[in-house]
N, C-alpha and C positions, 0 to 999 in steps of 0.2 A: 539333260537328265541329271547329270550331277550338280549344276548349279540348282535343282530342283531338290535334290536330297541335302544338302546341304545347307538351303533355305528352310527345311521342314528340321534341322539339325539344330537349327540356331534357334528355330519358334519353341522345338521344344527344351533347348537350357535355358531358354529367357520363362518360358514357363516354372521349371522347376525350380529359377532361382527368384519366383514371384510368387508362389502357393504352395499352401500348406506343405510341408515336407513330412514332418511327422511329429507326431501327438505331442504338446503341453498340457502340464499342469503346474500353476503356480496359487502360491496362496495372495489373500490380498486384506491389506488389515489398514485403519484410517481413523484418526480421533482419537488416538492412544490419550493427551494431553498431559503428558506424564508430567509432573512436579514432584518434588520433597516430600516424603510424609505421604504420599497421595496412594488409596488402593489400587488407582488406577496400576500402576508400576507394578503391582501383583499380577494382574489380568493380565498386560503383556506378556511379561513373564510366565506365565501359564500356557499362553498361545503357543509362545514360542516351543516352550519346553514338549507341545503338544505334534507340533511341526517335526518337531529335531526325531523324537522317539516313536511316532504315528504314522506320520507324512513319507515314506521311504519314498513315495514315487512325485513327492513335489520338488518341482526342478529349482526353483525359487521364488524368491515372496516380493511382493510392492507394497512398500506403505505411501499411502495417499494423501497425508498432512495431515495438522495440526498434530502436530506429535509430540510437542509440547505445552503448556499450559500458557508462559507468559514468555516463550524464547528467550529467557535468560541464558548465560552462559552457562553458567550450574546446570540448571535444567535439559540444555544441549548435551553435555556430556554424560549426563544421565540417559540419556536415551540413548545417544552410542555406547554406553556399557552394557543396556541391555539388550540390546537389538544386537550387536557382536557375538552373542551368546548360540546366535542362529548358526547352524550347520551348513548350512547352502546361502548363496551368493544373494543380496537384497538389492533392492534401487528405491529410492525416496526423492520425494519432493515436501517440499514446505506447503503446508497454509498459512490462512490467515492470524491463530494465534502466533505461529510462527515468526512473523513479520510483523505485524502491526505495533507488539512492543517488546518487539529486539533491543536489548540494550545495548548490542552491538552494532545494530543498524542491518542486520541477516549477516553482517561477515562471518561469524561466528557456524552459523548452518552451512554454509560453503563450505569455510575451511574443514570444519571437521568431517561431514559427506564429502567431503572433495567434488562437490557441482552442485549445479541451481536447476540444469536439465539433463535429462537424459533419454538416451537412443542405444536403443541393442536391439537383436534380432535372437527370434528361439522358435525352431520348426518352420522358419521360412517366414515369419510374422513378423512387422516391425514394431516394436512397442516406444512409442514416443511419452516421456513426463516432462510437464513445466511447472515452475513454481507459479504461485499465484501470489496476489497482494492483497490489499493495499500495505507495500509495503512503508511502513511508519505512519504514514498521515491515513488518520480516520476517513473511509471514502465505502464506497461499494466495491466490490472485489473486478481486481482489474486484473489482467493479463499480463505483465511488465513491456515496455515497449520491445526492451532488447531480448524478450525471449518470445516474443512476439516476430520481429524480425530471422531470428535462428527457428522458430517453428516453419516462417516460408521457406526459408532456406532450405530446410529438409524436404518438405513437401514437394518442390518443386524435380529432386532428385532421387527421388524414391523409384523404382519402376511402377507404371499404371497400373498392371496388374496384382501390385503384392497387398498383401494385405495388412492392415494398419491398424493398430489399437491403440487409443490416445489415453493418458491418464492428468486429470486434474482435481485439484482438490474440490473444487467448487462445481455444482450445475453449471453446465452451460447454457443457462436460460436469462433472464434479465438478474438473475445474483450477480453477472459476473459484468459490468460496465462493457466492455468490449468482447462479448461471445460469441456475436452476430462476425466478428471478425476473425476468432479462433476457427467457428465451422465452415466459416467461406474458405480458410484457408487447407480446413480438412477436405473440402469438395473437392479438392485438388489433389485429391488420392485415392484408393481405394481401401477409404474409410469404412472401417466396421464395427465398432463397439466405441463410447466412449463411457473411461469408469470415475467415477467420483466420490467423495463420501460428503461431510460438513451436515450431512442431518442426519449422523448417528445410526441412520436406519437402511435395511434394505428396502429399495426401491426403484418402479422401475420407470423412464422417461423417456423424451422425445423431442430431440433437439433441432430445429427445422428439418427434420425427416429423418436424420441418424440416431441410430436408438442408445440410447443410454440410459446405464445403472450406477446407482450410490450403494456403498455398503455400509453395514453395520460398524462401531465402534467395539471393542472388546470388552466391553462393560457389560457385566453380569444385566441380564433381561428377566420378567420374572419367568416367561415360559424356556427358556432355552438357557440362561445362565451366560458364563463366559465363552467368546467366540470369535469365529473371524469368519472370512470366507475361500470355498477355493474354487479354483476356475480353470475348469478342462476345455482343451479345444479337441478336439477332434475327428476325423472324417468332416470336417470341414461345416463342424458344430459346436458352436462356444455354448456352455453348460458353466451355469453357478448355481452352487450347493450352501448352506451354510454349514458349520463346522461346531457342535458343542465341546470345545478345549476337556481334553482328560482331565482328571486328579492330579495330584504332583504326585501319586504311589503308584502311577499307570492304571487305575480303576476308571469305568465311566470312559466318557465320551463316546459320543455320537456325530455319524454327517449327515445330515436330512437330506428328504426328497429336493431334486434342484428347480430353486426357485423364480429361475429365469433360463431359457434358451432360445438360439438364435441362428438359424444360419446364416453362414458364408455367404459372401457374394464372389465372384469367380473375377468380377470385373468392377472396374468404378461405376456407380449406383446416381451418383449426383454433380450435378453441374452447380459450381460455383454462381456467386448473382451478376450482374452487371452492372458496374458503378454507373452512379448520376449523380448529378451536383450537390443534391438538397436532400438525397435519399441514398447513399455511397451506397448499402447492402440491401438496397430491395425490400424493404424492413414492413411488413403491412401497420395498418394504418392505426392499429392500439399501442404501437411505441412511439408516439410524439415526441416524445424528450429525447429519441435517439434518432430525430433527423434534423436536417438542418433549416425547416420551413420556414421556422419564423426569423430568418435574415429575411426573409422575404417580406418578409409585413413590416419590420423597421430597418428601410432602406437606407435611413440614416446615418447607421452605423457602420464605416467604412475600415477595411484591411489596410492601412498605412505598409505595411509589411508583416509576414510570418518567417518564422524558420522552424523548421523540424526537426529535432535532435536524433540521434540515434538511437536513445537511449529515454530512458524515464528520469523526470525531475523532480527530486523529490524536497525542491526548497523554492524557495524565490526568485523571481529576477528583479534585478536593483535599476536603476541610471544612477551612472555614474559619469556625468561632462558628456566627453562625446562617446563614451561606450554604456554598453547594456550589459549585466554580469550577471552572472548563472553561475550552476555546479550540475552535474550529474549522476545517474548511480554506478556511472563506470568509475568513478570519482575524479573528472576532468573536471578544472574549474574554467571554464569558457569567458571572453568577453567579446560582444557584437558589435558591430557601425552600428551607432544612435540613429543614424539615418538611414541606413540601408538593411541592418539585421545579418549582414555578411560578416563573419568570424575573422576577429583581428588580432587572436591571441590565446590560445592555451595552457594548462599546468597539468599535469597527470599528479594527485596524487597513490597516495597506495591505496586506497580504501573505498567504496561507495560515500559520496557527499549527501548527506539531507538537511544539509548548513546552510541557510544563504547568505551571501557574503556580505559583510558591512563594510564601507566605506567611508574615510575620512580625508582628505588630499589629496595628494599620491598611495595611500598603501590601503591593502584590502586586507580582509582579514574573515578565513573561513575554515570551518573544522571537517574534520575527515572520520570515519571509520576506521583509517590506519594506526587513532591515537593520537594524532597529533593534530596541532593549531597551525594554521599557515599563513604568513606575511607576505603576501605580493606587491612589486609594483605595479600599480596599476596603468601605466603607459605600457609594459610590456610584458608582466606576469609572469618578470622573474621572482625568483626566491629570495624574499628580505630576510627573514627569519623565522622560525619554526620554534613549536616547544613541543616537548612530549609528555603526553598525559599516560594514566594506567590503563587505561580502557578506549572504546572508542569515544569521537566527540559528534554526536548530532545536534547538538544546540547550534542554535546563532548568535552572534555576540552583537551586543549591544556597543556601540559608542560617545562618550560624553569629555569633551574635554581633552583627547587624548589619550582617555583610558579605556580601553574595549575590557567588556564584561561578558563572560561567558561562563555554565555549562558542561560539565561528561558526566559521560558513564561511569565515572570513579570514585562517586558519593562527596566531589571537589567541586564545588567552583573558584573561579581565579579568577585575578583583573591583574591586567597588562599594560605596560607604559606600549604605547601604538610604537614610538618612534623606534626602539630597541630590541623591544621583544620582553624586557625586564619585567621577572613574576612581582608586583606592587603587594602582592599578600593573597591568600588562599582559606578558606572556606570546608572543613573539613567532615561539616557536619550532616552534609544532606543523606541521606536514606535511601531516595532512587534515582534511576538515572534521568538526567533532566533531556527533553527535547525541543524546550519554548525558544523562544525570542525575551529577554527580560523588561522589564520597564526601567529604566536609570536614569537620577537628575541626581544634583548636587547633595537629598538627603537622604536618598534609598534605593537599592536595590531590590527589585521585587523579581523571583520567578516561583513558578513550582514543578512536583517533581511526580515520579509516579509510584509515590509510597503516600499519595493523601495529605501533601505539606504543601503551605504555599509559604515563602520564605524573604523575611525583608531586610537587607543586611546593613550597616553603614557602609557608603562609599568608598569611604578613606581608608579606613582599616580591614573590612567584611568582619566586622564584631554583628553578632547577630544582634537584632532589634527587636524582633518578634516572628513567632512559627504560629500559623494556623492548621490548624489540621481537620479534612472528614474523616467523617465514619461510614464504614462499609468495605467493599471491594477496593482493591486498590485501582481496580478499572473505572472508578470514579473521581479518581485525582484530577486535581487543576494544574497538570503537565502540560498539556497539549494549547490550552488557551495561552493569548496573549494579553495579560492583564494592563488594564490604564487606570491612568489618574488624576485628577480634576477635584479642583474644593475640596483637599483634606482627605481625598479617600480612594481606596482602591478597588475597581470594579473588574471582575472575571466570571466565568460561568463554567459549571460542570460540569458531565458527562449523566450527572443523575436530575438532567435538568433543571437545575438552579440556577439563578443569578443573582450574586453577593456583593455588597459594599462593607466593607472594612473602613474603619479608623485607618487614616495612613500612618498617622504617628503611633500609634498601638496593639494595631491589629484587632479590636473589638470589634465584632461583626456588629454591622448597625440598621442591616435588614437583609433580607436576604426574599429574593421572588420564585413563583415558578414560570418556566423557560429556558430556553438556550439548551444550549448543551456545551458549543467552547468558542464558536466565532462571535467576537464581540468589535463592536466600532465606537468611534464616541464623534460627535460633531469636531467641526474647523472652529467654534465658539468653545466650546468645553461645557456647553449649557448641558448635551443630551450625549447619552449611551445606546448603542444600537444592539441590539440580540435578537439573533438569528435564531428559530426555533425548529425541532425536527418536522414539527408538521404541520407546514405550508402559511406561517406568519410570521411576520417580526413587529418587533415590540420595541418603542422607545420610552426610555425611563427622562427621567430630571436626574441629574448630576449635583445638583445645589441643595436637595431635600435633605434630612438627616433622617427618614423614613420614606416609606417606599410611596412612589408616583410616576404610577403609568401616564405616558402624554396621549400616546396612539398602540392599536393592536389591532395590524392588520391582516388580512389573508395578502397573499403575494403573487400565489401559481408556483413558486418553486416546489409545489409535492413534499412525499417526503425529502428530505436533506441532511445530512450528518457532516458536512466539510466544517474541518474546521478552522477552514481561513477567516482572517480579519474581516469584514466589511470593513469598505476606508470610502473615505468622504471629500466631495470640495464643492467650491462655488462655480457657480452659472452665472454673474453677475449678481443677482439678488438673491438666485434660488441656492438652494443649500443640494447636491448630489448624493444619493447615499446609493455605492454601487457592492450589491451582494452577492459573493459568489457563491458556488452549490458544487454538488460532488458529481454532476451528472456536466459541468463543459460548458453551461451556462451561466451569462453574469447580466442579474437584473440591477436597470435602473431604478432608482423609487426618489420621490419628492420627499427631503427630510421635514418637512415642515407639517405633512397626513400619513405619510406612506404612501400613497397613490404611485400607481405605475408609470412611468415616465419610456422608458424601453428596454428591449431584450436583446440579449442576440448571444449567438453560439458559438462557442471557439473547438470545443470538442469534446469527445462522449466519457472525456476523465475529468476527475478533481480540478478544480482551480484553487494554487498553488497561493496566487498571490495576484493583486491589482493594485498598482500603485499611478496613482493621479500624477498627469502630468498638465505643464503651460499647452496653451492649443486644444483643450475641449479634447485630450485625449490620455487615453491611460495605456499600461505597458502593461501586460497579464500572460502568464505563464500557468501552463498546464502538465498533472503529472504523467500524461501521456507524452510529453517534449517538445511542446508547443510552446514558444515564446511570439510573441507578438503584440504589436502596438496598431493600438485601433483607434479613430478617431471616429468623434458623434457629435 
């Protein structure tokens, strides 16, 4: 009898410390995208002050990302000045403006929020946020791996019964590259609500069976004006209202009828999928791109080795003799067996890396988000020597001669004797922060940056040579492309769909096409340029013309595509290889000589980072999900 009472003792505190305890309300606001000069920073401001004087019974607020406009660091502390402002306790995660052009590389949103996720509990609820990506490299929005790893982690520890509320910036539908893998991993709880914003609007959705809602941005609307939203749970019923923000003299405002409710569920609702080879999440049969079928149909294409990082890669991997090198966003710079893919050496720096390392003999050389430049030896990945910049370093440095060219956030670039470390001269003039890879030979430096410049410097001195500039957004800069050059000229592609040749000696634009948007290749001969376009073609130009001539424009099957990796190239014996990567984990072969398709095959459902040709019909390719791997075909 007593071990009878005693068992009905413990069912009911595992109960009460798994369901509702008692009533929430917190407010919930997303898309602030605050910048300088911008009304936006009003409207917050307004919510807030609406909250602080209004709200007596909201316990605390979520903001749901993009909370800034371009993740500048300015723009960061700007938003923690205002958001500080709030009376009651907040938790935030990043989006996608957030990330994708940190000039910090997101250190900067970390440090200052102090985390990248977060977990607390309020009336018995657990409320899970992660940040979201693509952080730096232009892709579809991913999940980060290592917060992807810390979201099972929790899940797996949660009690069954408690109840769970997930926050992300992004839909968890095909917006988000790996979503199918956030709610397999929410099935493993008892999931109930999942909240998002990124389309500005309230709305309500359906996530392979978990329901979820996006809110509104705080941007005046014409019927409802400035707002946000709040979200009561109660009696074991989540209730969202919107909120019309008072006057700043306390006049006005209103909470509208609510616009979404939901009950509770008491218990977990959904069973997780069941992995298979070719189909990991059970994925029906209109997401083709995110299984793995067509290893199936070219069987040619063999796994020489994989490794799986922990973490997300947000650069290259290189060969280098008998090792493979990488960096990651915990900012560890890794090196592998060239043979085996087994880890033969590490560096922690301080910062997330989205550098990839270049190599010349013995010494490597790769930058960090902590500021600084890093000299490794590459036998062992001790520290040669280091330099310290003002800001972070995301570029990768180019090598010629002994003199590595790079890159920061500090409106610098530099060039470095490899052997010593010794600054050769510096470059003071750039505008944004740079994140390319450069082009360098004996007469010019080329990169560009994300203030609309593309930049050609003399080697020897970095005396400039010539600035080209667009017009527009600065989200149309030729930063993120890897510019080449062949016959006199310089070839890269925008983000506004162009593809340009420049005079190399001058910088005069000498035609300019539509296409592309930044991944650009050029043949093993220098005859042809390769441009990757966002929807479902690529295009090869002549290298030799002094006006524009298309050779071939083909369809390809890559869909839409926005990666803006290289396509890189080699020989088959006679045939020329042109291998394209895509943002969705897949890398097509095509015949340089039509385009025609040659083969496919999948490495995984993120960006690819990088492909670089190897002897033996095989290439090494890394993914920003942290996937490194050499594949032979």
């Amino acid at each position: 009898m007593k071990r009878t009472i005693l068992s009905l003792s413990l069912l009911l505190l595992v109960f009460a410390a798994t369901a509702q305890t008692s009533p929430v309300k917190f407010a919930y606001i997303a898309d602030t995208h605050l910048c300088a000069d911008s009304p936006r920073n009003g409207e917050l401001e307004k919510c807030i002050n609406d909250i602080n004087t209004k709200q007596k019974d909201v316990q605390f607020v979520i903001f749901g990302g993009d909370i800034t406009e371009f993740g500048a660091d300015g723009e960061i502390a700007l938003a923690k000045s205002i958001i500080d402002k709030l009376s009651i306790p907040y938790y935030i995660v990043a989006g996608n403006h957030d990330a994708k052009w940190s000039e910090s590389g997101c250190n900067t949103f970390a440090k200052v929020f102090g985390y990248e996720n977060f977990e607390f509990e309020a009336g018995g609820i657990k409320f899970l946020g992660t940040n979201s990506g693509p952080n730096m490299r232009m892709a579809p929005a991913l999940l980060p791996h290592e917060s992807m790893v810390w979201l099972d982690s929790i899940a797996k520890v949660i009690p069954k019964e408690q109840p769970v509320i997930f926050i992300n910036h992004y839909p968890q539908d095909t917006s988000m590259l790996n979503y199918f893998q956030v709610v397999n991993t929410l099935k493993q709880t008892n999931i109930q609500l999942i909240i998002g914003g990124h389309w500005h609007r309230n709305t309500i959705l359906n996530y392979l069976d978990i329901p979820g809602i996006l809110g509104r941005s705080p941007a005046a609307y014409k019927k409802t004006g400035v707002g946000y939203n709040l979200i009561t749970i109660q009696n074991g019923t989540i209730s969202v209202q919107e909120r019309v923000a008072a006057e700043a003299d306390g006049t006005g405002g209103e909470t509208l009828k609510a616009w979404y409710t939901l009950k509770m569920s008491d218990k977990p609702q959904y069973a997780p999928s069941r992995p298979s080879k070719y189909n990991p999440y059970n994925l029906p049969e209109d997401f083709p791109w995110m299984t793995f079928d067509v290893n199936m149909q070219y069987r040619n294409v063999k796994t020489v080795w994989e490794s799986q990082d922990e973490s997300d890669i947000g650069c290259g991997a290189v060969p280098a003799g008998k090792y493979v090198l990488y960096a990651n966003t915990q900012g560890i710079v890794k090196a592998l067996d060239f043979a085996t893919g087994k880890l033969v050496w590490k560096y922690v720096t301080g910062g997330k890396v989205f550098s990839t390392p270049a190599v010349e003999g013995k010494r490597v050389i790769v930058g960090s988000t902590d500021g600084y430049i890093y000299c490794l030896n590459l036998k062992n990945g001790k520290l040669l020597w280091k330099y310290k910049c003002n800001k972070s370093v995301l570029a990768s440095a180019v090598i010629v001669n002994g003199k590595a060219y790079i890159g920061a956030s500090d409106g610098i670039f530099r060039a470095f004797k490899m052997r010593n470390g010794k600054r050769l001269w510096q470059y003071d003039g750039v505008k944004g922060f740079v994140e390319c890879k450069p082009y360098a030979d004996k007469e010019q430096v080329v990169f560009g940056d994300w203030a609309n410049r593309l930049y050609s410097l003399d080697p020897q001195t970095g005396k400039e040579q010539w600035i080209w500039k667009n017009k527009g957004s600065r989200m149309l800069s030729p930063a993120a492309v890897y510019p080449v050059k062949e016959h006199g000229k310089i070839f890269f592609a925008t983000p506004e769909r162009k593809t340009y040749a420049l005079d190399a000696t001058t910088g005069k634009q000498l035609w300019v096409a539509p296409g592309g948007r930044e991944s650009v290749g050029i043949s093993p001969d220098g005859s042809k340029i390769y441009i990757k376009n966002m929807f479902n073609t690529m295009q090869a130009y002549s290298t030799e013309s002094e006006t524009v001539n298309k050779i071939w424009d083909v369809p390809t099957g890559l869909g839409y595509d926005i990666a803006p990796t290289p396509a890189m190239t080699a020989m088959a014996g006679a045939r020329e290889l042109v291998f394209v990567p895509t943002d969705k984990g897949n890398i097509f072969c095509l015949d340089g000589k039509d385009g025609s398709l040659i083969w496919t095959h999948k490495v995984s459902v993120a960006l690819i980072n990088s492909i670089i040709p190897l002897d033996g019909k095989r290439i090494l390719v890394s993914t920003m999900d942290g996937v490194v791997t050499i594949l032979e075909y």
